[in-house]
Each structure stands twice: as C-alpha cells, then as structure tokens.
VOSE-952147 format. One record per atom (N, C-alpha, C): x, y, z. Coordinates in Angstrom, 2 decimals, decimal comma, always signed. Each point is the difference from the previous one (the first is absolute). Layout:
u_v_w
X_Y_Z $
...
***
This chain:
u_v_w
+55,75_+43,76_-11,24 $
+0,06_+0,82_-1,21 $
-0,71_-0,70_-1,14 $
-0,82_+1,18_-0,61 $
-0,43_-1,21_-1,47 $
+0,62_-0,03_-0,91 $
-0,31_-1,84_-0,51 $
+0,89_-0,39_-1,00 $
+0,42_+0,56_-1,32 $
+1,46_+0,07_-0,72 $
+0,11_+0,47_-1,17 $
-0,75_-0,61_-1,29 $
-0,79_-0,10_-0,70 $
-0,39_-0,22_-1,11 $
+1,24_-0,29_-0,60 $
+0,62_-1,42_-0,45 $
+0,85_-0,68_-0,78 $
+0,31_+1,31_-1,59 $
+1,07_+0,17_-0,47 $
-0,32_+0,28_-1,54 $
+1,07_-0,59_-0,51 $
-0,93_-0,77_-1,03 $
+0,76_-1,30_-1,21 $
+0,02_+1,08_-1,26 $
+1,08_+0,19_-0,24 $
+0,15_+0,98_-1,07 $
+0,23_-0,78_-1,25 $
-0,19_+0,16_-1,17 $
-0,41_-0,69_-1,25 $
+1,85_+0,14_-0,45 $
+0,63_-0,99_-0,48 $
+0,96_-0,20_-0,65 $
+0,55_+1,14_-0,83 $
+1,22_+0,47_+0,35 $
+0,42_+1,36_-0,67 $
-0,33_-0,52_-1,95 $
-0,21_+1,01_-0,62 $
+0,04_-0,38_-1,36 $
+1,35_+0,62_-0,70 $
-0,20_-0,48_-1,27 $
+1,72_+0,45_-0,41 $
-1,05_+1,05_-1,36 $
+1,34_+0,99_+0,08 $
-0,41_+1,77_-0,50 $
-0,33_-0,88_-1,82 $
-0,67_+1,08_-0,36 $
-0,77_-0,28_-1,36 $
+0,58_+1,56_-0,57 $
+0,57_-0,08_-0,95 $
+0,42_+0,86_-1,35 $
-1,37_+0,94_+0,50 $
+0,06_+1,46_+0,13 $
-0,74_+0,91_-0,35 $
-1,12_-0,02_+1,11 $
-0,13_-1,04_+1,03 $
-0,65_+0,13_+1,07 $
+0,01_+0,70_+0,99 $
-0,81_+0,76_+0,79 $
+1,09_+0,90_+1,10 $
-0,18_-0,53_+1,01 $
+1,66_-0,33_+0,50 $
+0,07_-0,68_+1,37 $
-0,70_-0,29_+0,71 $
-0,36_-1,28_+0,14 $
-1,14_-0,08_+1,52 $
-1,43_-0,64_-0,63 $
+0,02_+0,44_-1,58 $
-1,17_-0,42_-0,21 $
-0,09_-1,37_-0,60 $
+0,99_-0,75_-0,30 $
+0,50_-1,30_-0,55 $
-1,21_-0,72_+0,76 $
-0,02_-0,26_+1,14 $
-1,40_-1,02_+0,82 $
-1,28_+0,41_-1,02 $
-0,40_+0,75_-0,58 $
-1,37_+0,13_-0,69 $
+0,35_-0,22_-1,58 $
+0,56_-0,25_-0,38 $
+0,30_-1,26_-0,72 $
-0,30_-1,41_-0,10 $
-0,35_-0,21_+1,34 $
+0,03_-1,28_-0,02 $
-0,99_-0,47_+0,73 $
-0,89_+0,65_+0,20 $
-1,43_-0,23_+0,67 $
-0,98_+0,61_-0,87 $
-1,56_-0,04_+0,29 $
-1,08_+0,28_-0,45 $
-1,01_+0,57_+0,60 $
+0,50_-0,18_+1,72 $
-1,04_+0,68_+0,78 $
+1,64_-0,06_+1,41 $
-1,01_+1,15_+0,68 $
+0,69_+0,76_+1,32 $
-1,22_-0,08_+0,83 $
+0,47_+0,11_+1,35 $
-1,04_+0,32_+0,99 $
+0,45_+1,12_+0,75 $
-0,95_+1,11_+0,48 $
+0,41_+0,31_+1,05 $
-1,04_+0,28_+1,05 $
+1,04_+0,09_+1,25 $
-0,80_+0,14_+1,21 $
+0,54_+0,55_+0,82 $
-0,94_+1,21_+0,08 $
+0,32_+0,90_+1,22 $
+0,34_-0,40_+1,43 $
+0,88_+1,07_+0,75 $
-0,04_-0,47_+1,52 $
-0,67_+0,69_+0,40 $
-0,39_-0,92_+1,07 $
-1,20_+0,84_+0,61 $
+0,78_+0,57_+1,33 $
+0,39_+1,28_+0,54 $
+0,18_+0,41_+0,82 $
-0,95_+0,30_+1,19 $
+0,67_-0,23_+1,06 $
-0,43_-0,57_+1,28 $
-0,85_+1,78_+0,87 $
+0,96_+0,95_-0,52 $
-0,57_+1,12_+0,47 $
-1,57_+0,38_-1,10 $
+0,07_-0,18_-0,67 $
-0,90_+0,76_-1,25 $
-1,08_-1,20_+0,88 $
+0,12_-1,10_-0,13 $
-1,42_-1,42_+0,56 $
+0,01_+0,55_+1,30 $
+0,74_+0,63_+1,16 $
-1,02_+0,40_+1,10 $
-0,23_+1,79_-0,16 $
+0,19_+0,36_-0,55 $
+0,31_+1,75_+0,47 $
-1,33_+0,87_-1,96 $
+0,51_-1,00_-0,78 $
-0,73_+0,75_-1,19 $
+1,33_+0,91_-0,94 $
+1,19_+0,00_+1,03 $
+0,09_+1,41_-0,36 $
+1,41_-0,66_-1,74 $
-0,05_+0,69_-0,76 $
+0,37_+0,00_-1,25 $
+1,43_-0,14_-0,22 $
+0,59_-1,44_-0,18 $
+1,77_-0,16_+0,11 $
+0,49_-0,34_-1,13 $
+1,24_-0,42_-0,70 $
+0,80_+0,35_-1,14 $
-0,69_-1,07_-0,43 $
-0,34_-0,27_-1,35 $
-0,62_-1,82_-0,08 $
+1,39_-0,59_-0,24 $
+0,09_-1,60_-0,62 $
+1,31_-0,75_+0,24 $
-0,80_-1,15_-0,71 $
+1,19_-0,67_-0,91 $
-1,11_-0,79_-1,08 $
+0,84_-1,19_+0,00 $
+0,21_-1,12_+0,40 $
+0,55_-1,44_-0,66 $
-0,53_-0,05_-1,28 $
+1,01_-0,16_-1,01 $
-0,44_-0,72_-1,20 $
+0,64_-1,47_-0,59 $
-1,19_-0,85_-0,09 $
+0,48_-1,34_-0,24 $
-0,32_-0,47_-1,16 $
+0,59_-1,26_-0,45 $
-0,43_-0,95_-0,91 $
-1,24_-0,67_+0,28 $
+0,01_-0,85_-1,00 $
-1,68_-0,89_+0,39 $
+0,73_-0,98_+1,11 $
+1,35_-0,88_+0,48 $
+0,20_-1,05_+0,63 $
+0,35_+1,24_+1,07 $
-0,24_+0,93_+0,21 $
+0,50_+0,41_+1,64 $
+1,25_+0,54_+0,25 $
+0,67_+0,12_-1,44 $
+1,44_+1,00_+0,23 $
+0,30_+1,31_-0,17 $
+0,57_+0,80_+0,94 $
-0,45_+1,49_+0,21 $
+1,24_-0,04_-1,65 $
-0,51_+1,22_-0,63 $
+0,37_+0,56_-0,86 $
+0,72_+1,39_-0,16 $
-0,74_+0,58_+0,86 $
+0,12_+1,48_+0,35 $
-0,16_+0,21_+1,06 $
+0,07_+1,29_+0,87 $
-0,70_+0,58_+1,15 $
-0,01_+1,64_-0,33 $
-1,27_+0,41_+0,34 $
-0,14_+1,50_-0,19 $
-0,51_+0,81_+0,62 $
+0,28_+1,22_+0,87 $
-0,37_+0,59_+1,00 $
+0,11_+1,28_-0,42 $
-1,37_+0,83_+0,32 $
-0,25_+1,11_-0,13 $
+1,36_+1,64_+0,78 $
-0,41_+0,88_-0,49 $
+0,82_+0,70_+0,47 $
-0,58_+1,10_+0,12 $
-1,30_+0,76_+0,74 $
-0,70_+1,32_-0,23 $
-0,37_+0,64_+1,26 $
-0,39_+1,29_+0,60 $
+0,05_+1,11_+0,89 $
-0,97_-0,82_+0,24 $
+0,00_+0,06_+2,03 $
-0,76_-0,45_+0,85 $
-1,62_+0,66_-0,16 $
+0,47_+1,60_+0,24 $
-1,52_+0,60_+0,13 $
-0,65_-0,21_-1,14 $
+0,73_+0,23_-1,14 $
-0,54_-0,13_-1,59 $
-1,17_-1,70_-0,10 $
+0,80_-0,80_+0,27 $
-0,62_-1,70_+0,07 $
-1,65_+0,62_+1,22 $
+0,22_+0,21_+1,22 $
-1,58_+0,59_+0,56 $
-0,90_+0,69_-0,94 $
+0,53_+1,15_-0,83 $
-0,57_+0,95_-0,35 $
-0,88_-0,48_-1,17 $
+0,93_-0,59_-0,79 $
-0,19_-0,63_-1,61 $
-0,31_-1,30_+0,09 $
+0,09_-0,49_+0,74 $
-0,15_-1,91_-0,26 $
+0,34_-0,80_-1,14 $
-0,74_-0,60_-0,68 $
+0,81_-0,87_-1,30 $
-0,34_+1,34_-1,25 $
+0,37_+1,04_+0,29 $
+0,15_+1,25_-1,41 $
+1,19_+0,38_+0,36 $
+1,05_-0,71_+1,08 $
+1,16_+1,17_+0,51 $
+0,67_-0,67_-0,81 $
+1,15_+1,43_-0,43 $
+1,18_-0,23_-0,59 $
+0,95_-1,15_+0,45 $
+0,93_-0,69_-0,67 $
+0,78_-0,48_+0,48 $
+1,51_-0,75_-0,98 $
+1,01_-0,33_+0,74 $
+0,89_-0,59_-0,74 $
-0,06_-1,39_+0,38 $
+0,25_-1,00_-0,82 $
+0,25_-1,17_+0,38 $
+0,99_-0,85_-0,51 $
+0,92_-0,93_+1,16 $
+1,37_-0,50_-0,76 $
-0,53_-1,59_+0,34 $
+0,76_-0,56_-0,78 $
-0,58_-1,58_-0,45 $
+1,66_-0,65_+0,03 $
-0,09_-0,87_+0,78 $
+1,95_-0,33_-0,53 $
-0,25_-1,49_+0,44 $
+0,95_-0,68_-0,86 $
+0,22_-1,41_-0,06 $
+0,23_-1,02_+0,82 $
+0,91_-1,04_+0,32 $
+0,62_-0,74_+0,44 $
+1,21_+0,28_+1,08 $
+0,79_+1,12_-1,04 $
+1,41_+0,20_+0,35 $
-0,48_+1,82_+0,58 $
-1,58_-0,25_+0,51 $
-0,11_+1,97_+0,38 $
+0,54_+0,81_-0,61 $
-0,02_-0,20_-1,28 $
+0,21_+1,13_-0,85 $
-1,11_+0,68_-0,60 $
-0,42_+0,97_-0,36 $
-1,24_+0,81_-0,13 $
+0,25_+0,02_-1,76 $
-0,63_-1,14_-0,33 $
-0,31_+0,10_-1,31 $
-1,01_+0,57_-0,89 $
-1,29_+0,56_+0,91 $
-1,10_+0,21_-0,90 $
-0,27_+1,94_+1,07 $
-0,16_+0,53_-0,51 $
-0,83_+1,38_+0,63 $
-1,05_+0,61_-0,32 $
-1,15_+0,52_+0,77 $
-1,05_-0,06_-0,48 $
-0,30_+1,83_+0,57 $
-0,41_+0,41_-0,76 $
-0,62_+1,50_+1,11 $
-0,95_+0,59_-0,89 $
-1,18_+0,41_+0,80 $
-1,42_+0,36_-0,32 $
+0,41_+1,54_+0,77 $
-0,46_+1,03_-0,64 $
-0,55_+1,29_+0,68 $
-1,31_+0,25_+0,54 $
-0,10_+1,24_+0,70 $
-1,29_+0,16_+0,60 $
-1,04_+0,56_-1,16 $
-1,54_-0,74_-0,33 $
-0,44_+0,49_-0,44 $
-1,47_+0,32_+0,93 $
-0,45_+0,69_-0,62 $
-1,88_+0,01_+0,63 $
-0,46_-0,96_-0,72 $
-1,04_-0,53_+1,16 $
-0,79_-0,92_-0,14 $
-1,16_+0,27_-0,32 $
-0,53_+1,16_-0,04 $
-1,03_+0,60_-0,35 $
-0,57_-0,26_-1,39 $
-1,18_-0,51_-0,28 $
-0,69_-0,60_-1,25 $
-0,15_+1,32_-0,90 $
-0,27_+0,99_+0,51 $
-0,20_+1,04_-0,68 $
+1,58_+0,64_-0,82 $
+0,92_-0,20_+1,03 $
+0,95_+0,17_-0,98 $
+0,24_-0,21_-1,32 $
-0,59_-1,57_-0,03 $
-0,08_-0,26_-1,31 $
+1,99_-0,51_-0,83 $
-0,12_+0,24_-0,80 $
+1,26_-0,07_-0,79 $
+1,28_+0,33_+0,61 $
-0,22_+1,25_+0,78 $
+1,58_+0,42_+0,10 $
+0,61_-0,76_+1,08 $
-1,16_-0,78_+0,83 $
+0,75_-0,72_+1,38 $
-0,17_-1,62_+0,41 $
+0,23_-0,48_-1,92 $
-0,08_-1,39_+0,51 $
+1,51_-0,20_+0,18 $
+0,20_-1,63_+0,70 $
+0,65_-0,69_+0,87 $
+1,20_-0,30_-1,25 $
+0,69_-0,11_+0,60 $
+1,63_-0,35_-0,92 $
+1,23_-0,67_+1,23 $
+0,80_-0,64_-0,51 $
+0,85_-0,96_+0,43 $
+1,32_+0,46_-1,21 $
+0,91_+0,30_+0,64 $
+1,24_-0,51_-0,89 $
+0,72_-0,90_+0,23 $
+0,41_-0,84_-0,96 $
+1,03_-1,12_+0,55 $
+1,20_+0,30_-0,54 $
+1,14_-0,51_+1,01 $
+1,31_+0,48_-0,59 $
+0,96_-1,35_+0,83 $
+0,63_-0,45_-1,39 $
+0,75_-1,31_+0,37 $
+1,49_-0,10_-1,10 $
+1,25_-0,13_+0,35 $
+0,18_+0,38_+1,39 $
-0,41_+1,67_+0,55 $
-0,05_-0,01_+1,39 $
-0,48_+1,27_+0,35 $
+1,09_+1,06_-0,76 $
-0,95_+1,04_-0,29 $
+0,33_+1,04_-0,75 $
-0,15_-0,10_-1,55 $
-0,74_-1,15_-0,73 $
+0,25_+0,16_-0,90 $
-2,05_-1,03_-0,10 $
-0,15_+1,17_-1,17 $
-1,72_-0,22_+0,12 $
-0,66_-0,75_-1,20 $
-0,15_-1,29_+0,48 $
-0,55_-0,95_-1,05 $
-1,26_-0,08_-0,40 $
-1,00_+1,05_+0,75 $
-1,13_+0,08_-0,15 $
-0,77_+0,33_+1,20 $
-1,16_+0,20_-0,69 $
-1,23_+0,53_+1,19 $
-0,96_-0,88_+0,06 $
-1,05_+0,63_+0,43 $
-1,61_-1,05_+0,51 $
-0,90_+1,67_+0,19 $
-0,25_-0,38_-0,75 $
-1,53_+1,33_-0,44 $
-1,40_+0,05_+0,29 $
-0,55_+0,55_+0,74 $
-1,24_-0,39_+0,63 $
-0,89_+0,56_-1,31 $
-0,92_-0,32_-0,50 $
-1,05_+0,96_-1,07 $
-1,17_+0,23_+0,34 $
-0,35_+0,96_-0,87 $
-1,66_+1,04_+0,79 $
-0,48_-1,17_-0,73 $
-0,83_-0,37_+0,84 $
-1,42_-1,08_-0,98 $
-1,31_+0,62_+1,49 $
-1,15_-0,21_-0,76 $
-0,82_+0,49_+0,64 $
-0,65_-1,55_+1,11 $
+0,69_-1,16_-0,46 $
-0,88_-0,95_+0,13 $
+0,96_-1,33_+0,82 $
+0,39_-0,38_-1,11 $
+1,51_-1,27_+0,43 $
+1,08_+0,68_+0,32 $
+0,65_-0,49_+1,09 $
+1,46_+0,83_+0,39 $
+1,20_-0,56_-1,22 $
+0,39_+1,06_-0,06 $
+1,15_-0,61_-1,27 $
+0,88_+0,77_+0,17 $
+1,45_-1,36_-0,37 $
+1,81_+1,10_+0,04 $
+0,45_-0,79_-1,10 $
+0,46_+0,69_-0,73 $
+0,95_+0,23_-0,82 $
+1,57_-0,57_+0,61 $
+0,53_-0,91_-0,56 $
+1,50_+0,01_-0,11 $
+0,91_-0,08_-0,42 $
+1,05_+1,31_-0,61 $
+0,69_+0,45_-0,64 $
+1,42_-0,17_+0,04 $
+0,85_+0,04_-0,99 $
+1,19_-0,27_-0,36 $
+1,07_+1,58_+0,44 $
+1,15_+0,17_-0,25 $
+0,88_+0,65_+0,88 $
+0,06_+1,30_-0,65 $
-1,17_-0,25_-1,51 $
-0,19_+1,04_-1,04 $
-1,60_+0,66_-0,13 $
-0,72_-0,70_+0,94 $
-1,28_+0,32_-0,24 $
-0,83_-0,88_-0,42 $
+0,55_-0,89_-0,71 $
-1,35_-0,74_-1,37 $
-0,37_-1,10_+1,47 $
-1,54_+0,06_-0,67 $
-0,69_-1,18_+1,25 $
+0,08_-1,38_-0,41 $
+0,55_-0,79_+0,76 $
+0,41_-1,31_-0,28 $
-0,81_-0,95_+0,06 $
-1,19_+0,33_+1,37 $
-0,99_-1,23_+0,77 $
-0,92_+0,93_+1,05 $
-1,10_-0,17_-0,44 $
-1,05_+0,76_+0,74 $
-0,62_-1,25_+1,03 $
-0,70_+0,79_+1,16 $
+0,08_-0,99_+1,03 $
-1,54_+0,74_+0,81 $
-1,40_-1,10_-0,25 $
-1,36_+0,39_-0,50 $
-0,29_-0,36_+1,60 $
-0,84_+0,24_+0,96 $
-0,16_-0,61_+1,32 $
-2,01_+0,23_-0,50 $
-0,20_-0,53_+1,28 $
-1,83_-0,32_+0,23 $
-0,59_+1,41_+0,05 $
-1,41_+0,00_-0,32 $
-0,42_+1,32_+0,84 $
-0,45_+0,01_+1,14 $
-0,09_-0,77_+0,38 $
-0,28_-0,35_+1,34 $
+0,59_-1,12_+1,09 $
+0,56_-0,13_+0,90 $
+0,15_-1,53_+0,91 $
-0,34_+0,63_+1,71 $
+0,55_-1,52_+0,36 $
-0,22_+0,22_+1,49 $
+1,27_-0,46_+0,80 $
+0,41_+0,69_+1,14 $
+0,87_-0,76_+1,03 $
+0,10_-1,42_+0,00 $
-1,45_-0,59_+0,41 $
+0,05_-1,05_-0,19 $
+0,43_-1,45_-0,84 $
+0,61_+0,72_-1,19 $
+0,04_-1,14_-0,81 $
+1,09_+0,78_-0,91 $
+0,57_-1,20_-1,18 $
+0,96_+0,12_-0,68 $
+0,10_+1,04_-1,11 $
+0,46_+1,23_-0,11 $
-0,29_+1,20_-1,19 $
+1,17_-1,00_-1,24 $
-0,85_+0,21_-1,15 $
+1,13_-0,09_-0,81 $
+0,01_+0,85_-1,30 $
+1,25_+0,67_-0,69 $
+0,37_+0,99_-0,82 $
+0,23_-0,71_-0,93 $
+0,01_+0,35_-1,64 $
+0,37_-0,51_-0,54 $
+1,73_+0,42_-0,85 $
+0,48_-0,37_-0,23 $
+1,17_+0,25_-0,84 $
+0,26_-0,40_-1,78 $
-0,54_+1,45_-0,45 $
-0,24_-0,24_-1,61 $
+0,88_+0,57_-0,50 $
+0,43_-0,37_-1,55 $
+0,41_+0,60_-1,24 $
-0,29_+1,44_+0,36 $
+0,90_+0,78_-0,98 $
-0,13_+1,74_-0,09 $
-1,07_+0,26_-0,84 $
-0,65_-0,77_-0,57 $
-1,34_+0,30_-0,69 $
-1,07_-0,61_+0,50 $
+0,17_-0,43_+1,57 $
-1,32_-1,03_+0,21 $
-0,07_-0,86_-0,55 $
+0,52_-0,82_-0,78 $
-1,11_-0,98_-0,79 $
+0,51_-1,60_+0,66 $
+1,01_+0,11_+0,65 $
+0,59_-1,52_+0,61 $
+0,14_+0,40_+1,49 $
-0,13_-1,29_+1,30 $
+0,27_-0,30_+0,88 $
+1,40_-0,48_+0,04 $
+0,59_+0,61_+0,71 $
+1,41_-0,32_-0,07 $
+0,46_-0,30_+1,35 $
-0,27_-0,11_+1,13 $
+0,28_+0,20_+1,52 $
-1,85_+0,09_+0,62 $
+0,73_-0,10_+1,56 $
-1,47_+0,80_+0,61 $
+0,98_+0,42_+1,43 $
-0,63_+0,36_+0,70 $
+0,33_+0,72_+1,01 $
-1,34_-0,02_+1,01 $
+0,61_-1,24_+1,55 $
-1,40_-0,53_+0,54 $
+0,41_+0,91_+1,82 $
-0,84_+0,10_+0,44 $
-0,09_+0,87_+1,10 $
-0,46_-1,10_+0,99 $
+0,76_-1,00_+0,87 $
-0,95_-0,68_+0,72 $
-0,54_+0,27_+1,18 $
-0,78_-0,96_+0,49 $
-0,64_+0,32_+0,89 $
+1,19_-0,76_+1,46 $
-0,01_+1,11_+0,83 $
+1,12_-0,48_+0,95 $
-0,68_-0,55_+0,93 $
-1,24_+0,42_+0,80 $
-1,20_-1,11_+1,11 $
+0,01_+1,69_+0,45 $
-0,94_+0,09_+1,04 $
-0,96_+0,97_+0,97 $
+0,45_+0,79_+0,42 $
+1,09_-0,25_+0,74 $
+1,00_+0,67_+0,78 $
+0,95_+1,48_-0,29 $
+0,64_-0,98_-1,15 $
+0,94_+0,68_-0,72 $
-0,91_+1,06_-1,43 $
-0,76_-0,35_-0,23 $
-1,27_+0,65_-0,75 $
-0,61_+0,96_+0,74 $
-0,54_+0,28_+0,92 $
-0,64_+1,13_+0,34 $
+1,11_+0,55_+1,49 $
+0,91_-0,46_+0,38 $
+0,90_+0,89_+1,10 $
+1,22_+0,08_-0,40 $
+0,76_-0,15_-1,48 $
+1,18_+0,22_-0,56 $
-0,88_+0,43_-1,18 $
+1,21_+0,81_-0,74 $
+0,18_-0,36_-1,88 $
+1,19_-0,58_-0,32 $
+0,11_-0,67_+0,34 $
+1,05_-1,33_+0,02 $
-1,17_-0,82_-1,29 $
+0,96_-0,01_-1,30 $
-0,39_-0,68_-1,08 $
+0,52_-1,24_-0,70 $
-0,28_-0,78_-0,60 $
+0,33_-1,18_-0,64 $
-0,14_+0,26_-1,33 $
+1,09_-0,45_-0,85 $
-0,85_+0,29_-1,51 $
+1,40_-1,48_-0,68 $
-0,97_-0,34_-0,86 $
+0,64_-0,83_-0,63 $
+0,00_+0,32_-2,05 $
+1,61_+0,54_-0,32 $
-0,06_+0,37_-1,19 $
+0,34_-1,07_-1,35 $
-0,88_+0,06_-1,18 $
+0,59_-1,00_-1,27 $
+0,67_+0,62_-0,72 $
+0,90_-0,68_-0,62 $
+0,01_+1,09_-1,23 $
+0,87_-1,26_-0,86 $
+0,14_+0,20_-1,48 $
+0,67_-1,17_-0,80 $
+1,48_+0,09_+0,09 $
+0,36_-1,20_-0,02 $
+1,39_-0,41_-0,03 $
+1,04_+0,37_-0,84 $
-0,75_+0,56_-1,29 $
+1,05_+0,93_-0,95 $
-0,07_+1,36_+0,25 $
-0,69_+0,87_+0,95 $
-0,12_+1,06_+0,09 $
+1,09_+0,99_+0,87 $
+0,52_+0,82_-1,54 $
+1,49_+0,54_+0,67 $
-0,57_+0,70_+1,22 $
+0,89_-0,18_+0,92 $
+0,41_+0,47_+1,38 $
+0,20_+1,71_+0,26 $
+0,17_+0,04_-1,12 $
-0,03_+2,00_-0,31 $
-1,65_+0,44_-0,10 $
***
C-alpha cells in the first residue's frame, strides 16, 4: 500500500476577541503554502476529480486542509469555470472557512455580466467577503472585498506566462498605489504540469493584515 504523507499540524492558537474561529493561525504568519494533491485517477485517465489542497506554513505545518465539493459531469463539461463549494477546516476538522463560486460563462464576449466571483463565508454561513474577477481588456485583475462590498486589496497578475516557470500576481492597496502581498504560482516539474492541474502557489501577505 502507498505510504501516508505524515501531517504535522501547526500548534492550536488561542481565540482572538472578534476573530472568527479557526482563523487565529493567520495571525501569526506572513505567508501560507499550498499544494494540491495530485490524484492518481486524473494522472492516468485525464478525467476531472474534486481538487484537495494542503495548506501549510513556511516550516512544513499543515494549517488547513480543503477539498472541493462539485457535480461530476459539470467538472468534464466546465473544467476550471465549474461551479463549486469549498470547505477548508482546521486541526480539530472543523470547517472554518467556506468558499462557493457559481457557474459563470467563460465566454470573452460576455463581457461584464459573467466575470468570476468567489464568496467567502467564515464561520460557514456567515459572509466575510468575496474575490471579484474585473473586465480589464489586458492584465487579469480581482478585486477583494469586505462582507459590505467596499474593495479592500486588488490582486494584478502578468499578461502573459508559461507552464514552465513561476507566474506571479501581485497583491495591492484598493487604489493600486502599494504592494502589499504577492501571490506566486510555482512551477511543480513536467509531469505534474502538463498531465495534472495539480497546482502549487505560494501566498504573502503582511502580518498586520486583519484576517477578515
């Protein structure tokens, strides 16, 4: 049988006044990693399975774990445009963070009415904000918003990259004018690059930056 992948889970944290449960660990870091599993059917067959995300610290301690939740035929049909829910839970498997995107068209011509959106809701059922995709004709850009609308941190990517190598996004001020984070896409090697979408991304963001 193959071996279990060890998980060293990061030291429970103690609750913070006005924090919502679960999110106390991002407090106390500056960067997260995550990394997809790569499933064993999708690397021989192609065919399109729930994704499933370890999220760690920089020393290697799982933080989170988060696994998709969306219709089989829908994932063939739609590929990375399909709808989906996603639950994220801690230490103690409790589902602290929830995430769910609807189906939009991907179609360029759509234009406006069918860009990409994310809601986040922590604890589940209760919505601390979104992630806003925006029409730009040129640089991909999202918007990310508070539980009221107002945009908090816009998040600028390349106009161009390759498989091959490291994409990186930037993470700015609501007016552009500061780097505040980045958001890096790595490169995983050959394999996992052109016969998975099994992804790596490694996120910054500052150490005072509320968790909401």
């Amino acid at each position: 049988a193959k071996a279990q992948v060890p998980v060293n889970w990061m030291p429970v944290a103690q609750a913070i006044p006005g924090c919502p449960p679960g999110l106390e660990y991002l407090t106390q870091i500056d960067q997260i990693l995550v990394h997809q599993q790569v499933e064993l059917l999708e690397l021989v067959t192609g065919w399109e399975t729930e994704n499933k995300y370890r999220i760690r610290n920089t020393v290697g301690q799982d933080i989170y774990f988060a696994t998709e939740r969306s219709n089989c035929c829908v994932r063939q049909w739609c590929g990375p445009v399909r709808p989906f829910a996603m639950s994220i839970v801690d230490n103690a498997q409790r589902e602290v963070i929830h995430l769910d995107r609807p189906l939009k068209c991907n179609n360029p011509l759509c234009g406006f009415c069918c860009l990409q959106t994310i809601e986040v809701q922590s604890p589940p059922g209760t919505v601390i904000g979104s992630v806003e995709q925006n029409f730009t004709w040129w640089l991909p850009k999202f918007s990310i918003l508070d539980s009221v609308g107002n945009v908090q941190l816009r998040i600028v990517g390349p106009c161009c990259y390759s498989k091959c190598c490291e994409v990186e996004f930037e993470v700015l001020s609501a007016d552009e004018t500061q780097q505040v984070g980045k958001i890096t896409k790595q490169w995983s090697g050959l394999a996992k690059e052109y016969f998975t979408d099994a992804d790596n991304f490694g996120i910054q963001f500052p150490m005072d930056l509320d968790v909401k």
